[in-house]
C-alpha positions in Angstrom: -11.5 -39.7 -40.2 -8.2 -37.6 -39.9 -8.7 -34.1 -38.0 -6.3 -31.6 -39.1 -4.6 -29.8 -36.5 -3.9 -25.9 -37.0 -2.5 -23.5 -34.3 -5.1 -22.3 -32.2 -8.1 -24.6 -33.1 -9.3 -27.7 -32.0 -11.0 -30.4 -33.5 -15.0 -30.5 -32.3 -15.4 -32.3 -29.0 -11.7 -32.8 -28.4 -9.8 -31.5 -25.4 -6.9 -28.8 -25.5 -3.3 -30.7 -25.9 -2.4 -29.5 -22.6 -5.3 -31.2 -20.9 -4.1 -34.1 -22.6 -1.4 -34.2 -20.3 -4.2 -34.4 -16.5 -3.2 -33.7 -13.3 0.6 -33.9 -12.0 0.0 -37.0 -10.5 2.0 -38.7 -7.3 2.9 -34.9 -5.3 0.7 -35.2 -2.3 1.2 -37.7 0.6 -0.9 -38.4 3.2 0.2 -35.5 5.9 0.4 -32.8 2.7 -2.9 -33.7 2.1 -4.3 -33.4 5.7 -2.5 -29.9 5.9 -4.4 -29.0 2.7 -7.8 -30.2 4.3 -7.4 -28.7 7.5 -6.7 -25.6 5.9 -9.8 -25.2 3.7 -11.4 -25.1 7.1 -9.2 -22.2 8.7 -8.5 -23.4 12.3 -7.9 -19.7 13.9 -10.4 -18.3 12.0 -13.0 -21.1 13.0 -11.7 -20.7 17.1 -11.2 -16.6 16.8 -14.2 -15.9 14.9 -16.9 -18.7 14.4 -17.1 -19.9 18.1 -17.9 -16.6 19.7 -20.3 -15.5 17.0 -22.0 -19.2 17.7 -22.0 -18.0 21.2 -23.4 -14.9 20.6 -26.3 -16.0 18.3 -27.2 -18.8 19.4 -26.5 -17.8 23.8 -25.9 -21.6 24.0 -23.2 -22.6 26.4 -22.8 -26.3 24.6 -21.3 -24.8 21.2 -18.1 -27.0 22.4 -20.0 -30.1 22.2 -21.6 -29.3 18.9 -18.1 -30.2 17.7 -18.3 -33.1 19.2 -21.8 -33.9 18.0 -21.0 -32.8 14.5 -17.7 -35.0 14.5 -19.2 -38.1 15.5 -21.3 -37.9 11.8 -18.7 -36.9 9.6 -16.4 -39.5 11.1 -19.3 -42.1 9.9 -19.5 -40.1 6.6 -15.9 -40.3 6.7 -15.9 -44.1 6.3 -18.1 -44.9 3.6 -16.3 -42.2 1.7 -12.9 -43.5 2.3 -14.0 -47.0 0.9 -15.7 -45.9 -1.9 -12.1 -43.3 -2.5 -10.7 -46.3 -3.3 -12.5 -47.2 -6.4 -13.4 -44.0 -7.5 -10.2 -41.0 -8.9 -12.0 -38.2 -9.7 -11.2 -34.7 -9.3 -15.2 -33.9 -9.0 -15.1 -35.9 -6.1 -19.2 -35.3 -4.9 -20.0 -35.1 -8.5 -18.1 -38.5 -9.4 -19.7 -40.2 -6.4 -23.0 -39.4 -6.5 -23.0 -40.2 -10.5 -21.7 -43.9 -9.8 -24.0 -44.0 -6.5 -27.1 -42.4 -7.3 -27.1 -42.3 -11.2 -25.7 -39.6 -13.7 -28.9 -37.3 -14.0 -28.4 -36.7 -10.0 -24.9 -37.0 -10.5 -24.9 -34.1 -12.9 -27.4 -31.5 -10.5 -24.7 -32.4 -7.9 -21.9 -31.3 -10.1 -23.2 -27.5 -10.8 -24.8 -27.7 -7.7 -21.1 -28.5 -5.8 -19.4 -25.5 -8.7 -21.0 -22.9 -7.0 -21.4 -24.0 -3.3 -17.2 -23.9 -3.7 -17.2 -20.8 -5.6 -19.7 -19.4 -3.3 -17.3 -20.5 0.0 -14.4 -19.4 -1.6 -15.1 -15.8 -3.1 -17.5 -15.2 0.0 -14.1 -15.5 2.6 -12.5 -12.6 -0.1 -15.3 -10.8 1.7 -13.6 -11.3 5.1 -9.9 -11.1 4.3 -10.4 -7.8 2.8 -11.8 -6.4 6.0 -9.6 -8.2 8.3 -6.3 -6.5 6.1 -7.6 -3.4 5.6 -8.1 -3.1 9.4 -4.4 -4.5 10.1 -3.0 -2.2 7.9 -5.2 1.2 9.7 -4.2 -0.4 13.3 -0.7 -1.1 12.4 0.5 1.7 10.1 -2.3 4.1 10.1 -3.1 3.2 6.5 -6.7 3.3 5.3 -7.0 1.0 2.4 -10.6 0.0 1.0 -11.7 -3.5 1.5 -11.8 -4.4 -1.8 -8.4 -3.2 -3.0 -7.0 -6.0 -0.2 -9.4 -8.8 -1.0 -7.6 -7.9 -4.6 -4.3 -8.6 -3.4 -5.3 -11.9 -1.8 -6.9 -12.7 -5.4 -3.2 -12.1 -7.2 -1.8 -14.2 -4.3 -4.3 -16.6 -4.8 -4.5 -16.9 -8.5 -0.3 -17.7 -8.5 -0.6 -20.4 -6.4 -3.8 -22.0 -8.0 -1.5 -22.6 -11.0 1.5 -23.4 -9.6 2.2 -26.9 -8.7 -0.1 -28.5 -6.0 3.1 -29.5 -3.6 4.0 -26.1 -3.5 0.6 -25.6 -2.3 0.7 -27.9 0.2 3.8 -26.7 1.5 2.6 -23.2 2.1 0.0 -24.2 3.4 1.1 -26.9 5.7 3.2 -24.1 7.5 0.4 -21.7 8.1 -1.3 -24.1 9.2 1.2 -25.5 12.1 1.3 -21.8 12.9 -2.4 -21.3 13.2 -2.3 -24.5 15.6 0.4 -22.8 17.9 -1.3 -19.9 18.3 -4.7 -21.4 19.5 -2.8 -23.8 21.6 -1.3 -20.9 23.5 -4.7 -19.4 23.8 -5.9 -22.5 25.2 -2.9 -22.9 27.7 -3.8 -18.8 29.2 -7.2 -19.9 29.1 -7.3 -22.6 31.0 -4.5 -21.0 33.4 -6.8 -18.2 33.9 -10.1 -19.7 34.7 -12.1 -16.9 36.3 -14.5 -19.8 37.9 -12.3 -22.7 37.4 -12.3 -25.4 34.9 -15.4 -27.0 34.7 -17.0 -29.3 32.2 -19.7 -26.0 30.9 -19.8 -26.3 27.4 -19.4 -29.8 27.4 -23.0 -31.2 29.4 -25.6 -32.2 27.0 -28.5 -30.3 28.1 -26.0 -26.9 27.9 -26.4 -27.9 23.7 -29.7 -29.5 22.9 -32.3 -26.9 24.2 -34.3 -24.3 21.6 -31.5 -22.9 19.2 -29.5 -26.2 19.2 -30.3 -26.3 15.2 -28.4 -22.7 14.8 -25.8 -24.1 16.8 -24.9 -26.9 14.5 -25.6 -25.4 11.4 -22.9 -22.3 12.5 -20.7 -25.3 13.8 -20.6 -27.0 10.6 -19.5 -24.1 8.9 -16.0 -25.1 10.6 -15.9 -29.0 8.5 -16.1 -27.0 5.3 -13.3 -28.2 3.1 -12.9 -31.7 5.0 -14.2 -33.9 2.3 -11.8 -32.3 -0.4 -9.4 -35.0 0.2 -10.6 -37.5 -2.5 -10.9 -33.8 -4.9 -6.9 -34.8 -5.1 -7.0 -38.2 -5.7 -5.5 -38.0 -9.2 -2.7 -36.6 -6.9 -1.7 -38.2 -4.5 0.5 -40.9 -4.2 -1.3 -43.6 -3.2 -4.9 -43.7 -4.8 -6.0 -46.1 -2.6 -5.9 -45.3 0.4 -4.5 -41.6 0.9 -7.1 -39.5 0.4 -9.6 -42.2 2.8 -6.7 -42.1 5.3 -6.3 -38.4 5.4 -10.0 -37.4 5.4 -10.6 -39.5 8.3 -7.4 -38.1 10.1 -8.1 -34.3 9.4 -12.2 -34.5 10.6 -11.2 -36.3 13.8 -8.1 -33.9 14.5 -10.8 -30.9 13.5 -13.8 -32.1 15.6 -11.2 -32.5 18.6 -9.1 -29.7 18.2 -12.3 -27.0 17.9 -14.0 -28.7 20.3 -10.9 -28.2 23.1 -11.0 -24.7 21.7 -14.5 -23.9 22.1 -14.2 -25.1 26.1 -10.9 -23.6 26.2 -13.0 -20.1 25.4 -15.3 -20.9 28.1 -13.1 -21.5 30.8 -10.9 -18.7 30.0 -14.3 -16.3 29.7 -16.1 -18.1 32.7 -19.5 -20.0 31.6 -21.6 -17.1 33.1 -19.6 -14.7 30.8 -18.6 -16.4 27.6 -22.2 -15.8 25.9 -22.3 -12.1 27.0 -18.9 -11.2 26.3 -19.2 -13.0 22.6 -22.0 -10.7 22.2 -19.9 -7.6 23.2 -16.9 -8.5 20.9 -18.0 -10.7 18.5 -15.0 -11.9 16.7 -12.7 -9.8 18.2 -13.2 -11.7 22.1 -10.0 -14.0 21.4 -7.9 -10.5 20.6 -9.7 -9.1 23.5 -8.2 -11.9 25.8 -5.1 -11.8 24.6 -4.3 -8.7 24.5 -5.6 -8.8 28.7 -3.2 -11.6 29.4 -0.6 -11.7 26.9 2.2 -9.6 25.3 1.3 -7.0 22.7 4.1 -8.9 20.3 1.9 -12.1 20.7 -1.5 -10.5 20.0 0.3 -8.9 16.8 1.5 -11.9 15.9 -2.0 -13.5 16.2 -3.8 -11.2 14.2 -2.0 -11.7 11.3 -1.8 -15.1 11.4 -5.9 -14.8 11.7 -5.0 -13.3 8.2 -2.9 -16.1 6.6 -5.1 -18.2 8.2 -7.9 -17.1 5.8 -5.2 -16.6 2.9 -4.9 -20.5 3.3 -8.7 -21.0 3.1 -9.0 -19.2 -0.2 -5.9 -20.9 -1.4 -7.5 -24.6 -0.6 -11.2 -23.6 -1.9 -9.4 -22.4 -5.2 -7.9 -25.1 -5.6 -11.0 -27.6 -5.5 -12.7 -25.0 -7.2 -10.1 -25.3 -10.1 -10.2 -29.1 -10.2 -14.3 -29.2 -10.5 -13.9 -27.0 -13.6 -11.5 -29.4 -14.5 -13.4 -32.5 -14.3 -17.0 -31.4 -15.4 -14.5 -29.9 -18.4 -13.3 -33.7 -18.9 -16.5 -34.7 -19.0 -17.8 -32.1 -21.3 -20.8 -31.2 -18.3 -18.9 -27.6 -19.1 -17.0 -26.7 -22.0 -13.6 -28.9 -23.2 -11.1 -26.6 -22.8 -12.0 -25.9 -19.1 -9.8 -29.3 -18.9 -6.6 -27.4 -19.8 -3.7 -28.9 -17.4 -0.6 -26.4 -17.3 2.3 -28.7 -19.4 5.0 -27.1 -16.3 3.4 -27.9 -12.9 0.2 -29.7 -14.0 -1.7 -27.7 -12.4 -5.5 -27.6 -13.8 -4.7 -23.9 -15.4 -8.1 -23.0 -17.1 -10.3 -24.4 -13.9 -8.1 -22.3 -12.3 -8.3 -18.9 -14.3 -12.3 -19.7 -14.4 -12.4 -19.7 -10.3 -10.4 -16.3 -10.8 -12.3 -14.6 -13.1 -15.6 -15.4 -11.2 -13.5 -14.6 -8.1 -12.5 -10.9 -9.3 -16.6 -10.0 -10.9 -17.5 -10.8 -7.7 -15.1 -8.5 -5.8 -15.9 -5.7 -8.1 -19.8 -6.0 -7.9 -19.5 -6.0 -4.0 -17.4 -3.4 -4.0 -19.3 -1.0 -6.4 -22.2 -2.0 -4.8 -21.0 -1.1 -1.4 -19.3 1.9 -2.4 -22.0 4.3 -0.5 -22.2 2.1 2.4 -20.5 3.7 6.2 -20.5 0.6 7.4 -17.2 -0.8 8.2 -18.5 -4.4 8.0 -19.9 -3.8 4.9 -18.1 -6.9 3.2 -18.3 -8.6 6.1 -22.1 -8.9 6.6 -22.9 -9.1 3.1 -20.3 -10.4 0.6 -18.8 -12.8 3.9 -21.8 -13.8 5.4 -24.6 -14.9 2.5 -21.9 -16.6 0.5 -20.6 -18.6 3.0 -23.9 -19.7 3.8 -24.7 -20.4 0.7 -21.7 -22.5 0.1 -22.6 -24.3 3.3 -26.0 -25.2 2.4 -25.3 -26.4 -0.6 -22.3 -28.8 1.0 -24.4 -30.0 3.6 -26.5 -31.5 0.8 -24.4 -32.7 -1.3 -22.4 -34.7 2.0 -26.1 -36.4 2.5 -26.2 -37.5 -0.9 -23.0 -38.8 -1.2 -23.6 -40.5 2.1 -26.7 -42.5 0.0 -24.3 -42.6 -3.0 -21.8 -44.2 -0.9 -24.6 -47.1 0.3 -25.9 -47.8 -3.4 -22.2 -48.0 -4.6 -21.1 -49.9 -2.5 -24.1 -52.5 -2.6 -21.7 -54.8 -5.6 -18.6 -55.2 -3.0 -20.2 -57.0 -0.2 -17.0 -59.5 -0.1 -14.8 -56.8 0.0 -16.0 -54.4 2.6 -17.9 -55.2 5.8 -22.3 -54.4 6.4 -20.7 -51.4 9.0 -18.4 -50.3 6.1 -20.7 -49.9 3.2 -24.4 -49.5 4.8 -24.7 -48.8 8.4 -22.1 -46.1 9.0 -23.2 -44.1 5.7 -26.2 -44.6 6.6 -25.9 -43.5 10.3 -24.7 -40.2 8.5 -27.0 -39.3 5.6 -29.7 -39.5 8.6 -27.8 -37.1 10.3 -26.8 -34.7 7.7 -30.4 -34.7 6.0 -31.3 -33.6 9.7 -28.5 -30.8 9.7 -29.6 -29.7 6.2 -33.2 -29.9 7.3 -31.9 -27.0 10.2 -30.0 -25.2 7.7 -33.1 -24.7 6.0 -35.3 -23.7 9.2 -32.2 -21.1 10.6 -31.1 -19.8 7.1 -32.2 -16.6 8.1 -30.7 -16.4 11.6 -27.2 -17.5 9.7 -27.3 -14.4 7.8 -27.8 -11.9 10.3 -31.7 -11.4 9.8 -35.2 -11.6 11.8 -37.9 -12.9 10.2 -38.7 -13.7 6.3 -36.9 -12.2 4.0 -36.0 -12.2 -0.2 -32.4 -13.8 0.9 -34.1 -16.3 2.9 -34.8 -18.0 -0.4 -33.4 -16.1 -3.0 -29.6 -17.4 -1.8 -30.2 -21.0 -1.4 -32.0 -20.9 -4.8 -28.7 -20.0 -6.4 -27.3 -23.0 -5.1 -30.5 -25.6 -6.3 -31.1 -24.2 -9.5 -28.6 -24.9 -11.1 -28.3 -28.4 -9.9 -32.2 -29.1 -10.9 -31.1 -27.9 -14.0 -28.6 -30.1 -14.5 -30.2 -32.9 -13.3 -32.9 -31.9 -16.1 -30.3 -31.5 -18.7 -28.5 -34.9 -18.3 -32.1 -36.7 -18.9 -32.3 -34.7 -22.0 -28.7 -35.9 -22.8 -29.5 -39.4 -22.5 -31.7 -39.5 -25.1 -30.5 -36.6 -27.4 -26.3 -37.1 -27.0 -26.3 -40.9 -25.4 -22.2 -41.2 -25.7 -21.7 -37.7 -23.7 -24.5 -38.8 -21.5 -22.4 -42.0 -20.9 -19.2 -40.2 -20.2 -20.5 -38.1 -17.1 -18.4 -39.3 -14.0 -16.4 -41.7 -15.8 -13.1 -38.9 -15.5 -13.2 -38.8 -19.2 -12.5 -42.4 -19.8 -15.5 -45.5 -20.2 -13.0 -48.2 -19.6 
């Protein structure tokens, strides 16, 4: 039967023209792609801010091996996932995965389930960049600007690039990124060439990590990895299907586990082990600042603080970004509506997913910022809108990485002859045990991660707005099967059943 076309309708269960066109395929090569990764996980924000609150929380002097620790299982999660990237292009990475691994009801959960531990990540570090610019603009030209007017201006920013072509993405953000490394890197070289008690290998001795609070200490510490697994998210993109997104994934969580881990004991020499924990508690995520500003030049420690700015510009930039292209794919696959599909016909850009992640982005903003309009304190955005969607995010991540871990095992049970027993069981394996155990700490600390003693509403109310919806849509997909078999079929196949 002929569908008639008219301007400004579609036919029933069809997708937009535009989305006709997908994703601008062949931009991103393996280095643009590790850029894009490492970004999502904000390197000077992770050293400047996460490892002295770790410190502080947790008073743990072995929050440098926690990288260590923490490295070790993605790196085994890393190489399960690689090989299945291989047979599987679809922008909803964990929700592709998990459909071909585990079946489509779980499959589906994971999708809605993934859609708003992103959205949750990205809209919560809003929270952050808002505070951290309205404070640089008061210290540096006396202007006092609310939060949530500069969280705005990073949404605009933000918003332009999500639908601008992805190489020009990867671009920006590969230079932010090389910046964010240099400045670290000269905080590691005065730290270590300081050493109030000399360099010693505190931080870095087992028993300084596992003792009581060693499950806060990884579940703040993994907070850091956020964003590492995006690299098969663009593997509609890049330029080799095969093998770029398993290369770079692989590359990015071994130079991350490395690079924070020489960070984290960088901090402690330059602090001294009997100080780090004390003076992490004094200054929080100002100690790095704090340093500097002792034993470098004023021009420097301006310098930093505003590249621990663009350094969270870059993480909203790359969690918008996978945002947009889950939107796009459960779009595809008509888990969400059609036209959330819609592919920009100039840069190729996934311009409705895109537009979504915005307009969630901005009600968020505003309800936080109405919301908080009575509050005096300063941190307002910080401790709330910063620090229980983050969390949630992370929660919901850890999760989803143990069940595509499993996924990874019962996909790759059929190519036995192509990939070896360490490949496609042991090493996955090895790592859904150890992220089921991270999860399993998430779950005990929750409250600690959000700043409270005790049992509390948030305790459960926050992690429930990651689960629901995935139980829902694990319960919707079995109603599909039966009620709407063709749709049902279609979930993770990236809109195609060939």
């Amino acid at each position: 039967m002929e569908v008639k076309s008219e301007p400004g309708f579609y036919a029933k269960n069809t997708v937009p023209e535009a989305a006709s066109l997908g994703l601008n395929s062949r931009r991103i090569g393996t280095l643009a792609l590790v850029f894009m990764i490492i970004a999502a996980s904000a390197p000077l924000t992770v050293v400047a801010g996460g490892v002295p609150s770790n410190f502080a929380v947790t008073g743990l002097l072995g929050i440098p091996l926690s990288f260590i620790v923490l490295g070790v299982v993605l790196v085994l999660f890393a190489i399960g996932y690689a090989a299945m990237s291989r047979h599987v292009h679809n922008a909803g990475a964990f929700f592709a995965y998990i459909s071909k691994g585990l079946g489509k009801p779980v499959g589906m959960g994971a999708a809605l389930t993934a859609l708003v531990a992103y959205n949750s990540l990205q809209i919560g570090i809003s929270g952050m960049f808002g505070f951290v610019f309205s404070s640089f603009l008061d210290s540096l030209f006396g202007l006092q600007v609310s939060w949530w007017i500069c969280a705005l201006v990073a949404w605009a920013i933000v918003g332009l690039m999500g639908i601008s072509r992805v190489d020009f993405s990867a671009k920006v953000l590969g230079i932010i990124v090389g910046t964010e490394f240099l400045v670290v890197i000269v905080f590691d070289i005065i730290g270590f060439a300081h050493s109030p008690e000399g360099v010693t290998a505190d931080g870095m001795l087992p028993d300084q990590l596992f003792a009581p609070g060693v499950g806060a200490a990884l579940a703040f510490s993994i907070a850091a990895f956020m964003g590492f697994e995006s690299g098969a998210i663009y593997n509609e993109e890049v330029k080799d299907p095969k093998r770029t997104a398993g290369r770079a994934t692989i590359i990015a969580v071994s130079v991350i586990a490395v690079f924070y881990a020489f960070s984290a004991w960088a901090m402690t020499v330059a602090e001294g082990a009997s100080n780090v924990v004390g003076r992490s508690q004094e200054f929080g995520p100002d100690l790095m600042f704090v340093f500097l500003g002792e034993h470098a030049p004023v021009w420097f420690v301006d310098l930093a603080n505003l590249l621990f700015l663009t350094s969270l510009l870059a993480a909203l930039v790359a969690f918008h970004n996978i945002v947009a292209r889950y939107f796009f794919a459960l779009g595809r696959d008509r888990v969400l509506p059609a036209f959330l599909a819609a592919t920009s016909r100039r840069s190729g850009a996934p311009v409705a997913g895109s537009l979504a992640q915005s307009g969630l982005g901005l009600i968020v903003i505003l309800v936080f910022a109405i919301v908080g309009a009575g509050s005096q304190d300063p941190l307002f955005p910080v401790v709330t809108l910063f620090t229980w969607l983050t969390n949630m995010g992370a929660f919901g991540l850890v999760l989803l990485m143990a069940l595509t871990a499993l996924a990874v095992v019962g996909y790759l049970r059929s190519h036995s002859l192509e990939y070896s027993l360490w490949t496609r069981a042991i090493a996955p394996g090895l790592s859904a045990i150890g992220l089921i155990a991270l999860f399993v700490s998430i779950v005990i600390n929750f409250n600690v991660l959000i700043g409270l003693e005790g049992t509390s509403v948030l305790s459960w109310l926050l992690p429930a707005i990651v689960i629901v919806p995935g139980i829902i849509g694990t319960i919707w997909a079995i109603v599909l099967r039966s009620r709407r078999p063709q749709l049902y079929a279609g979930i993770g196949t990236g809109g195609s059943l060939g």
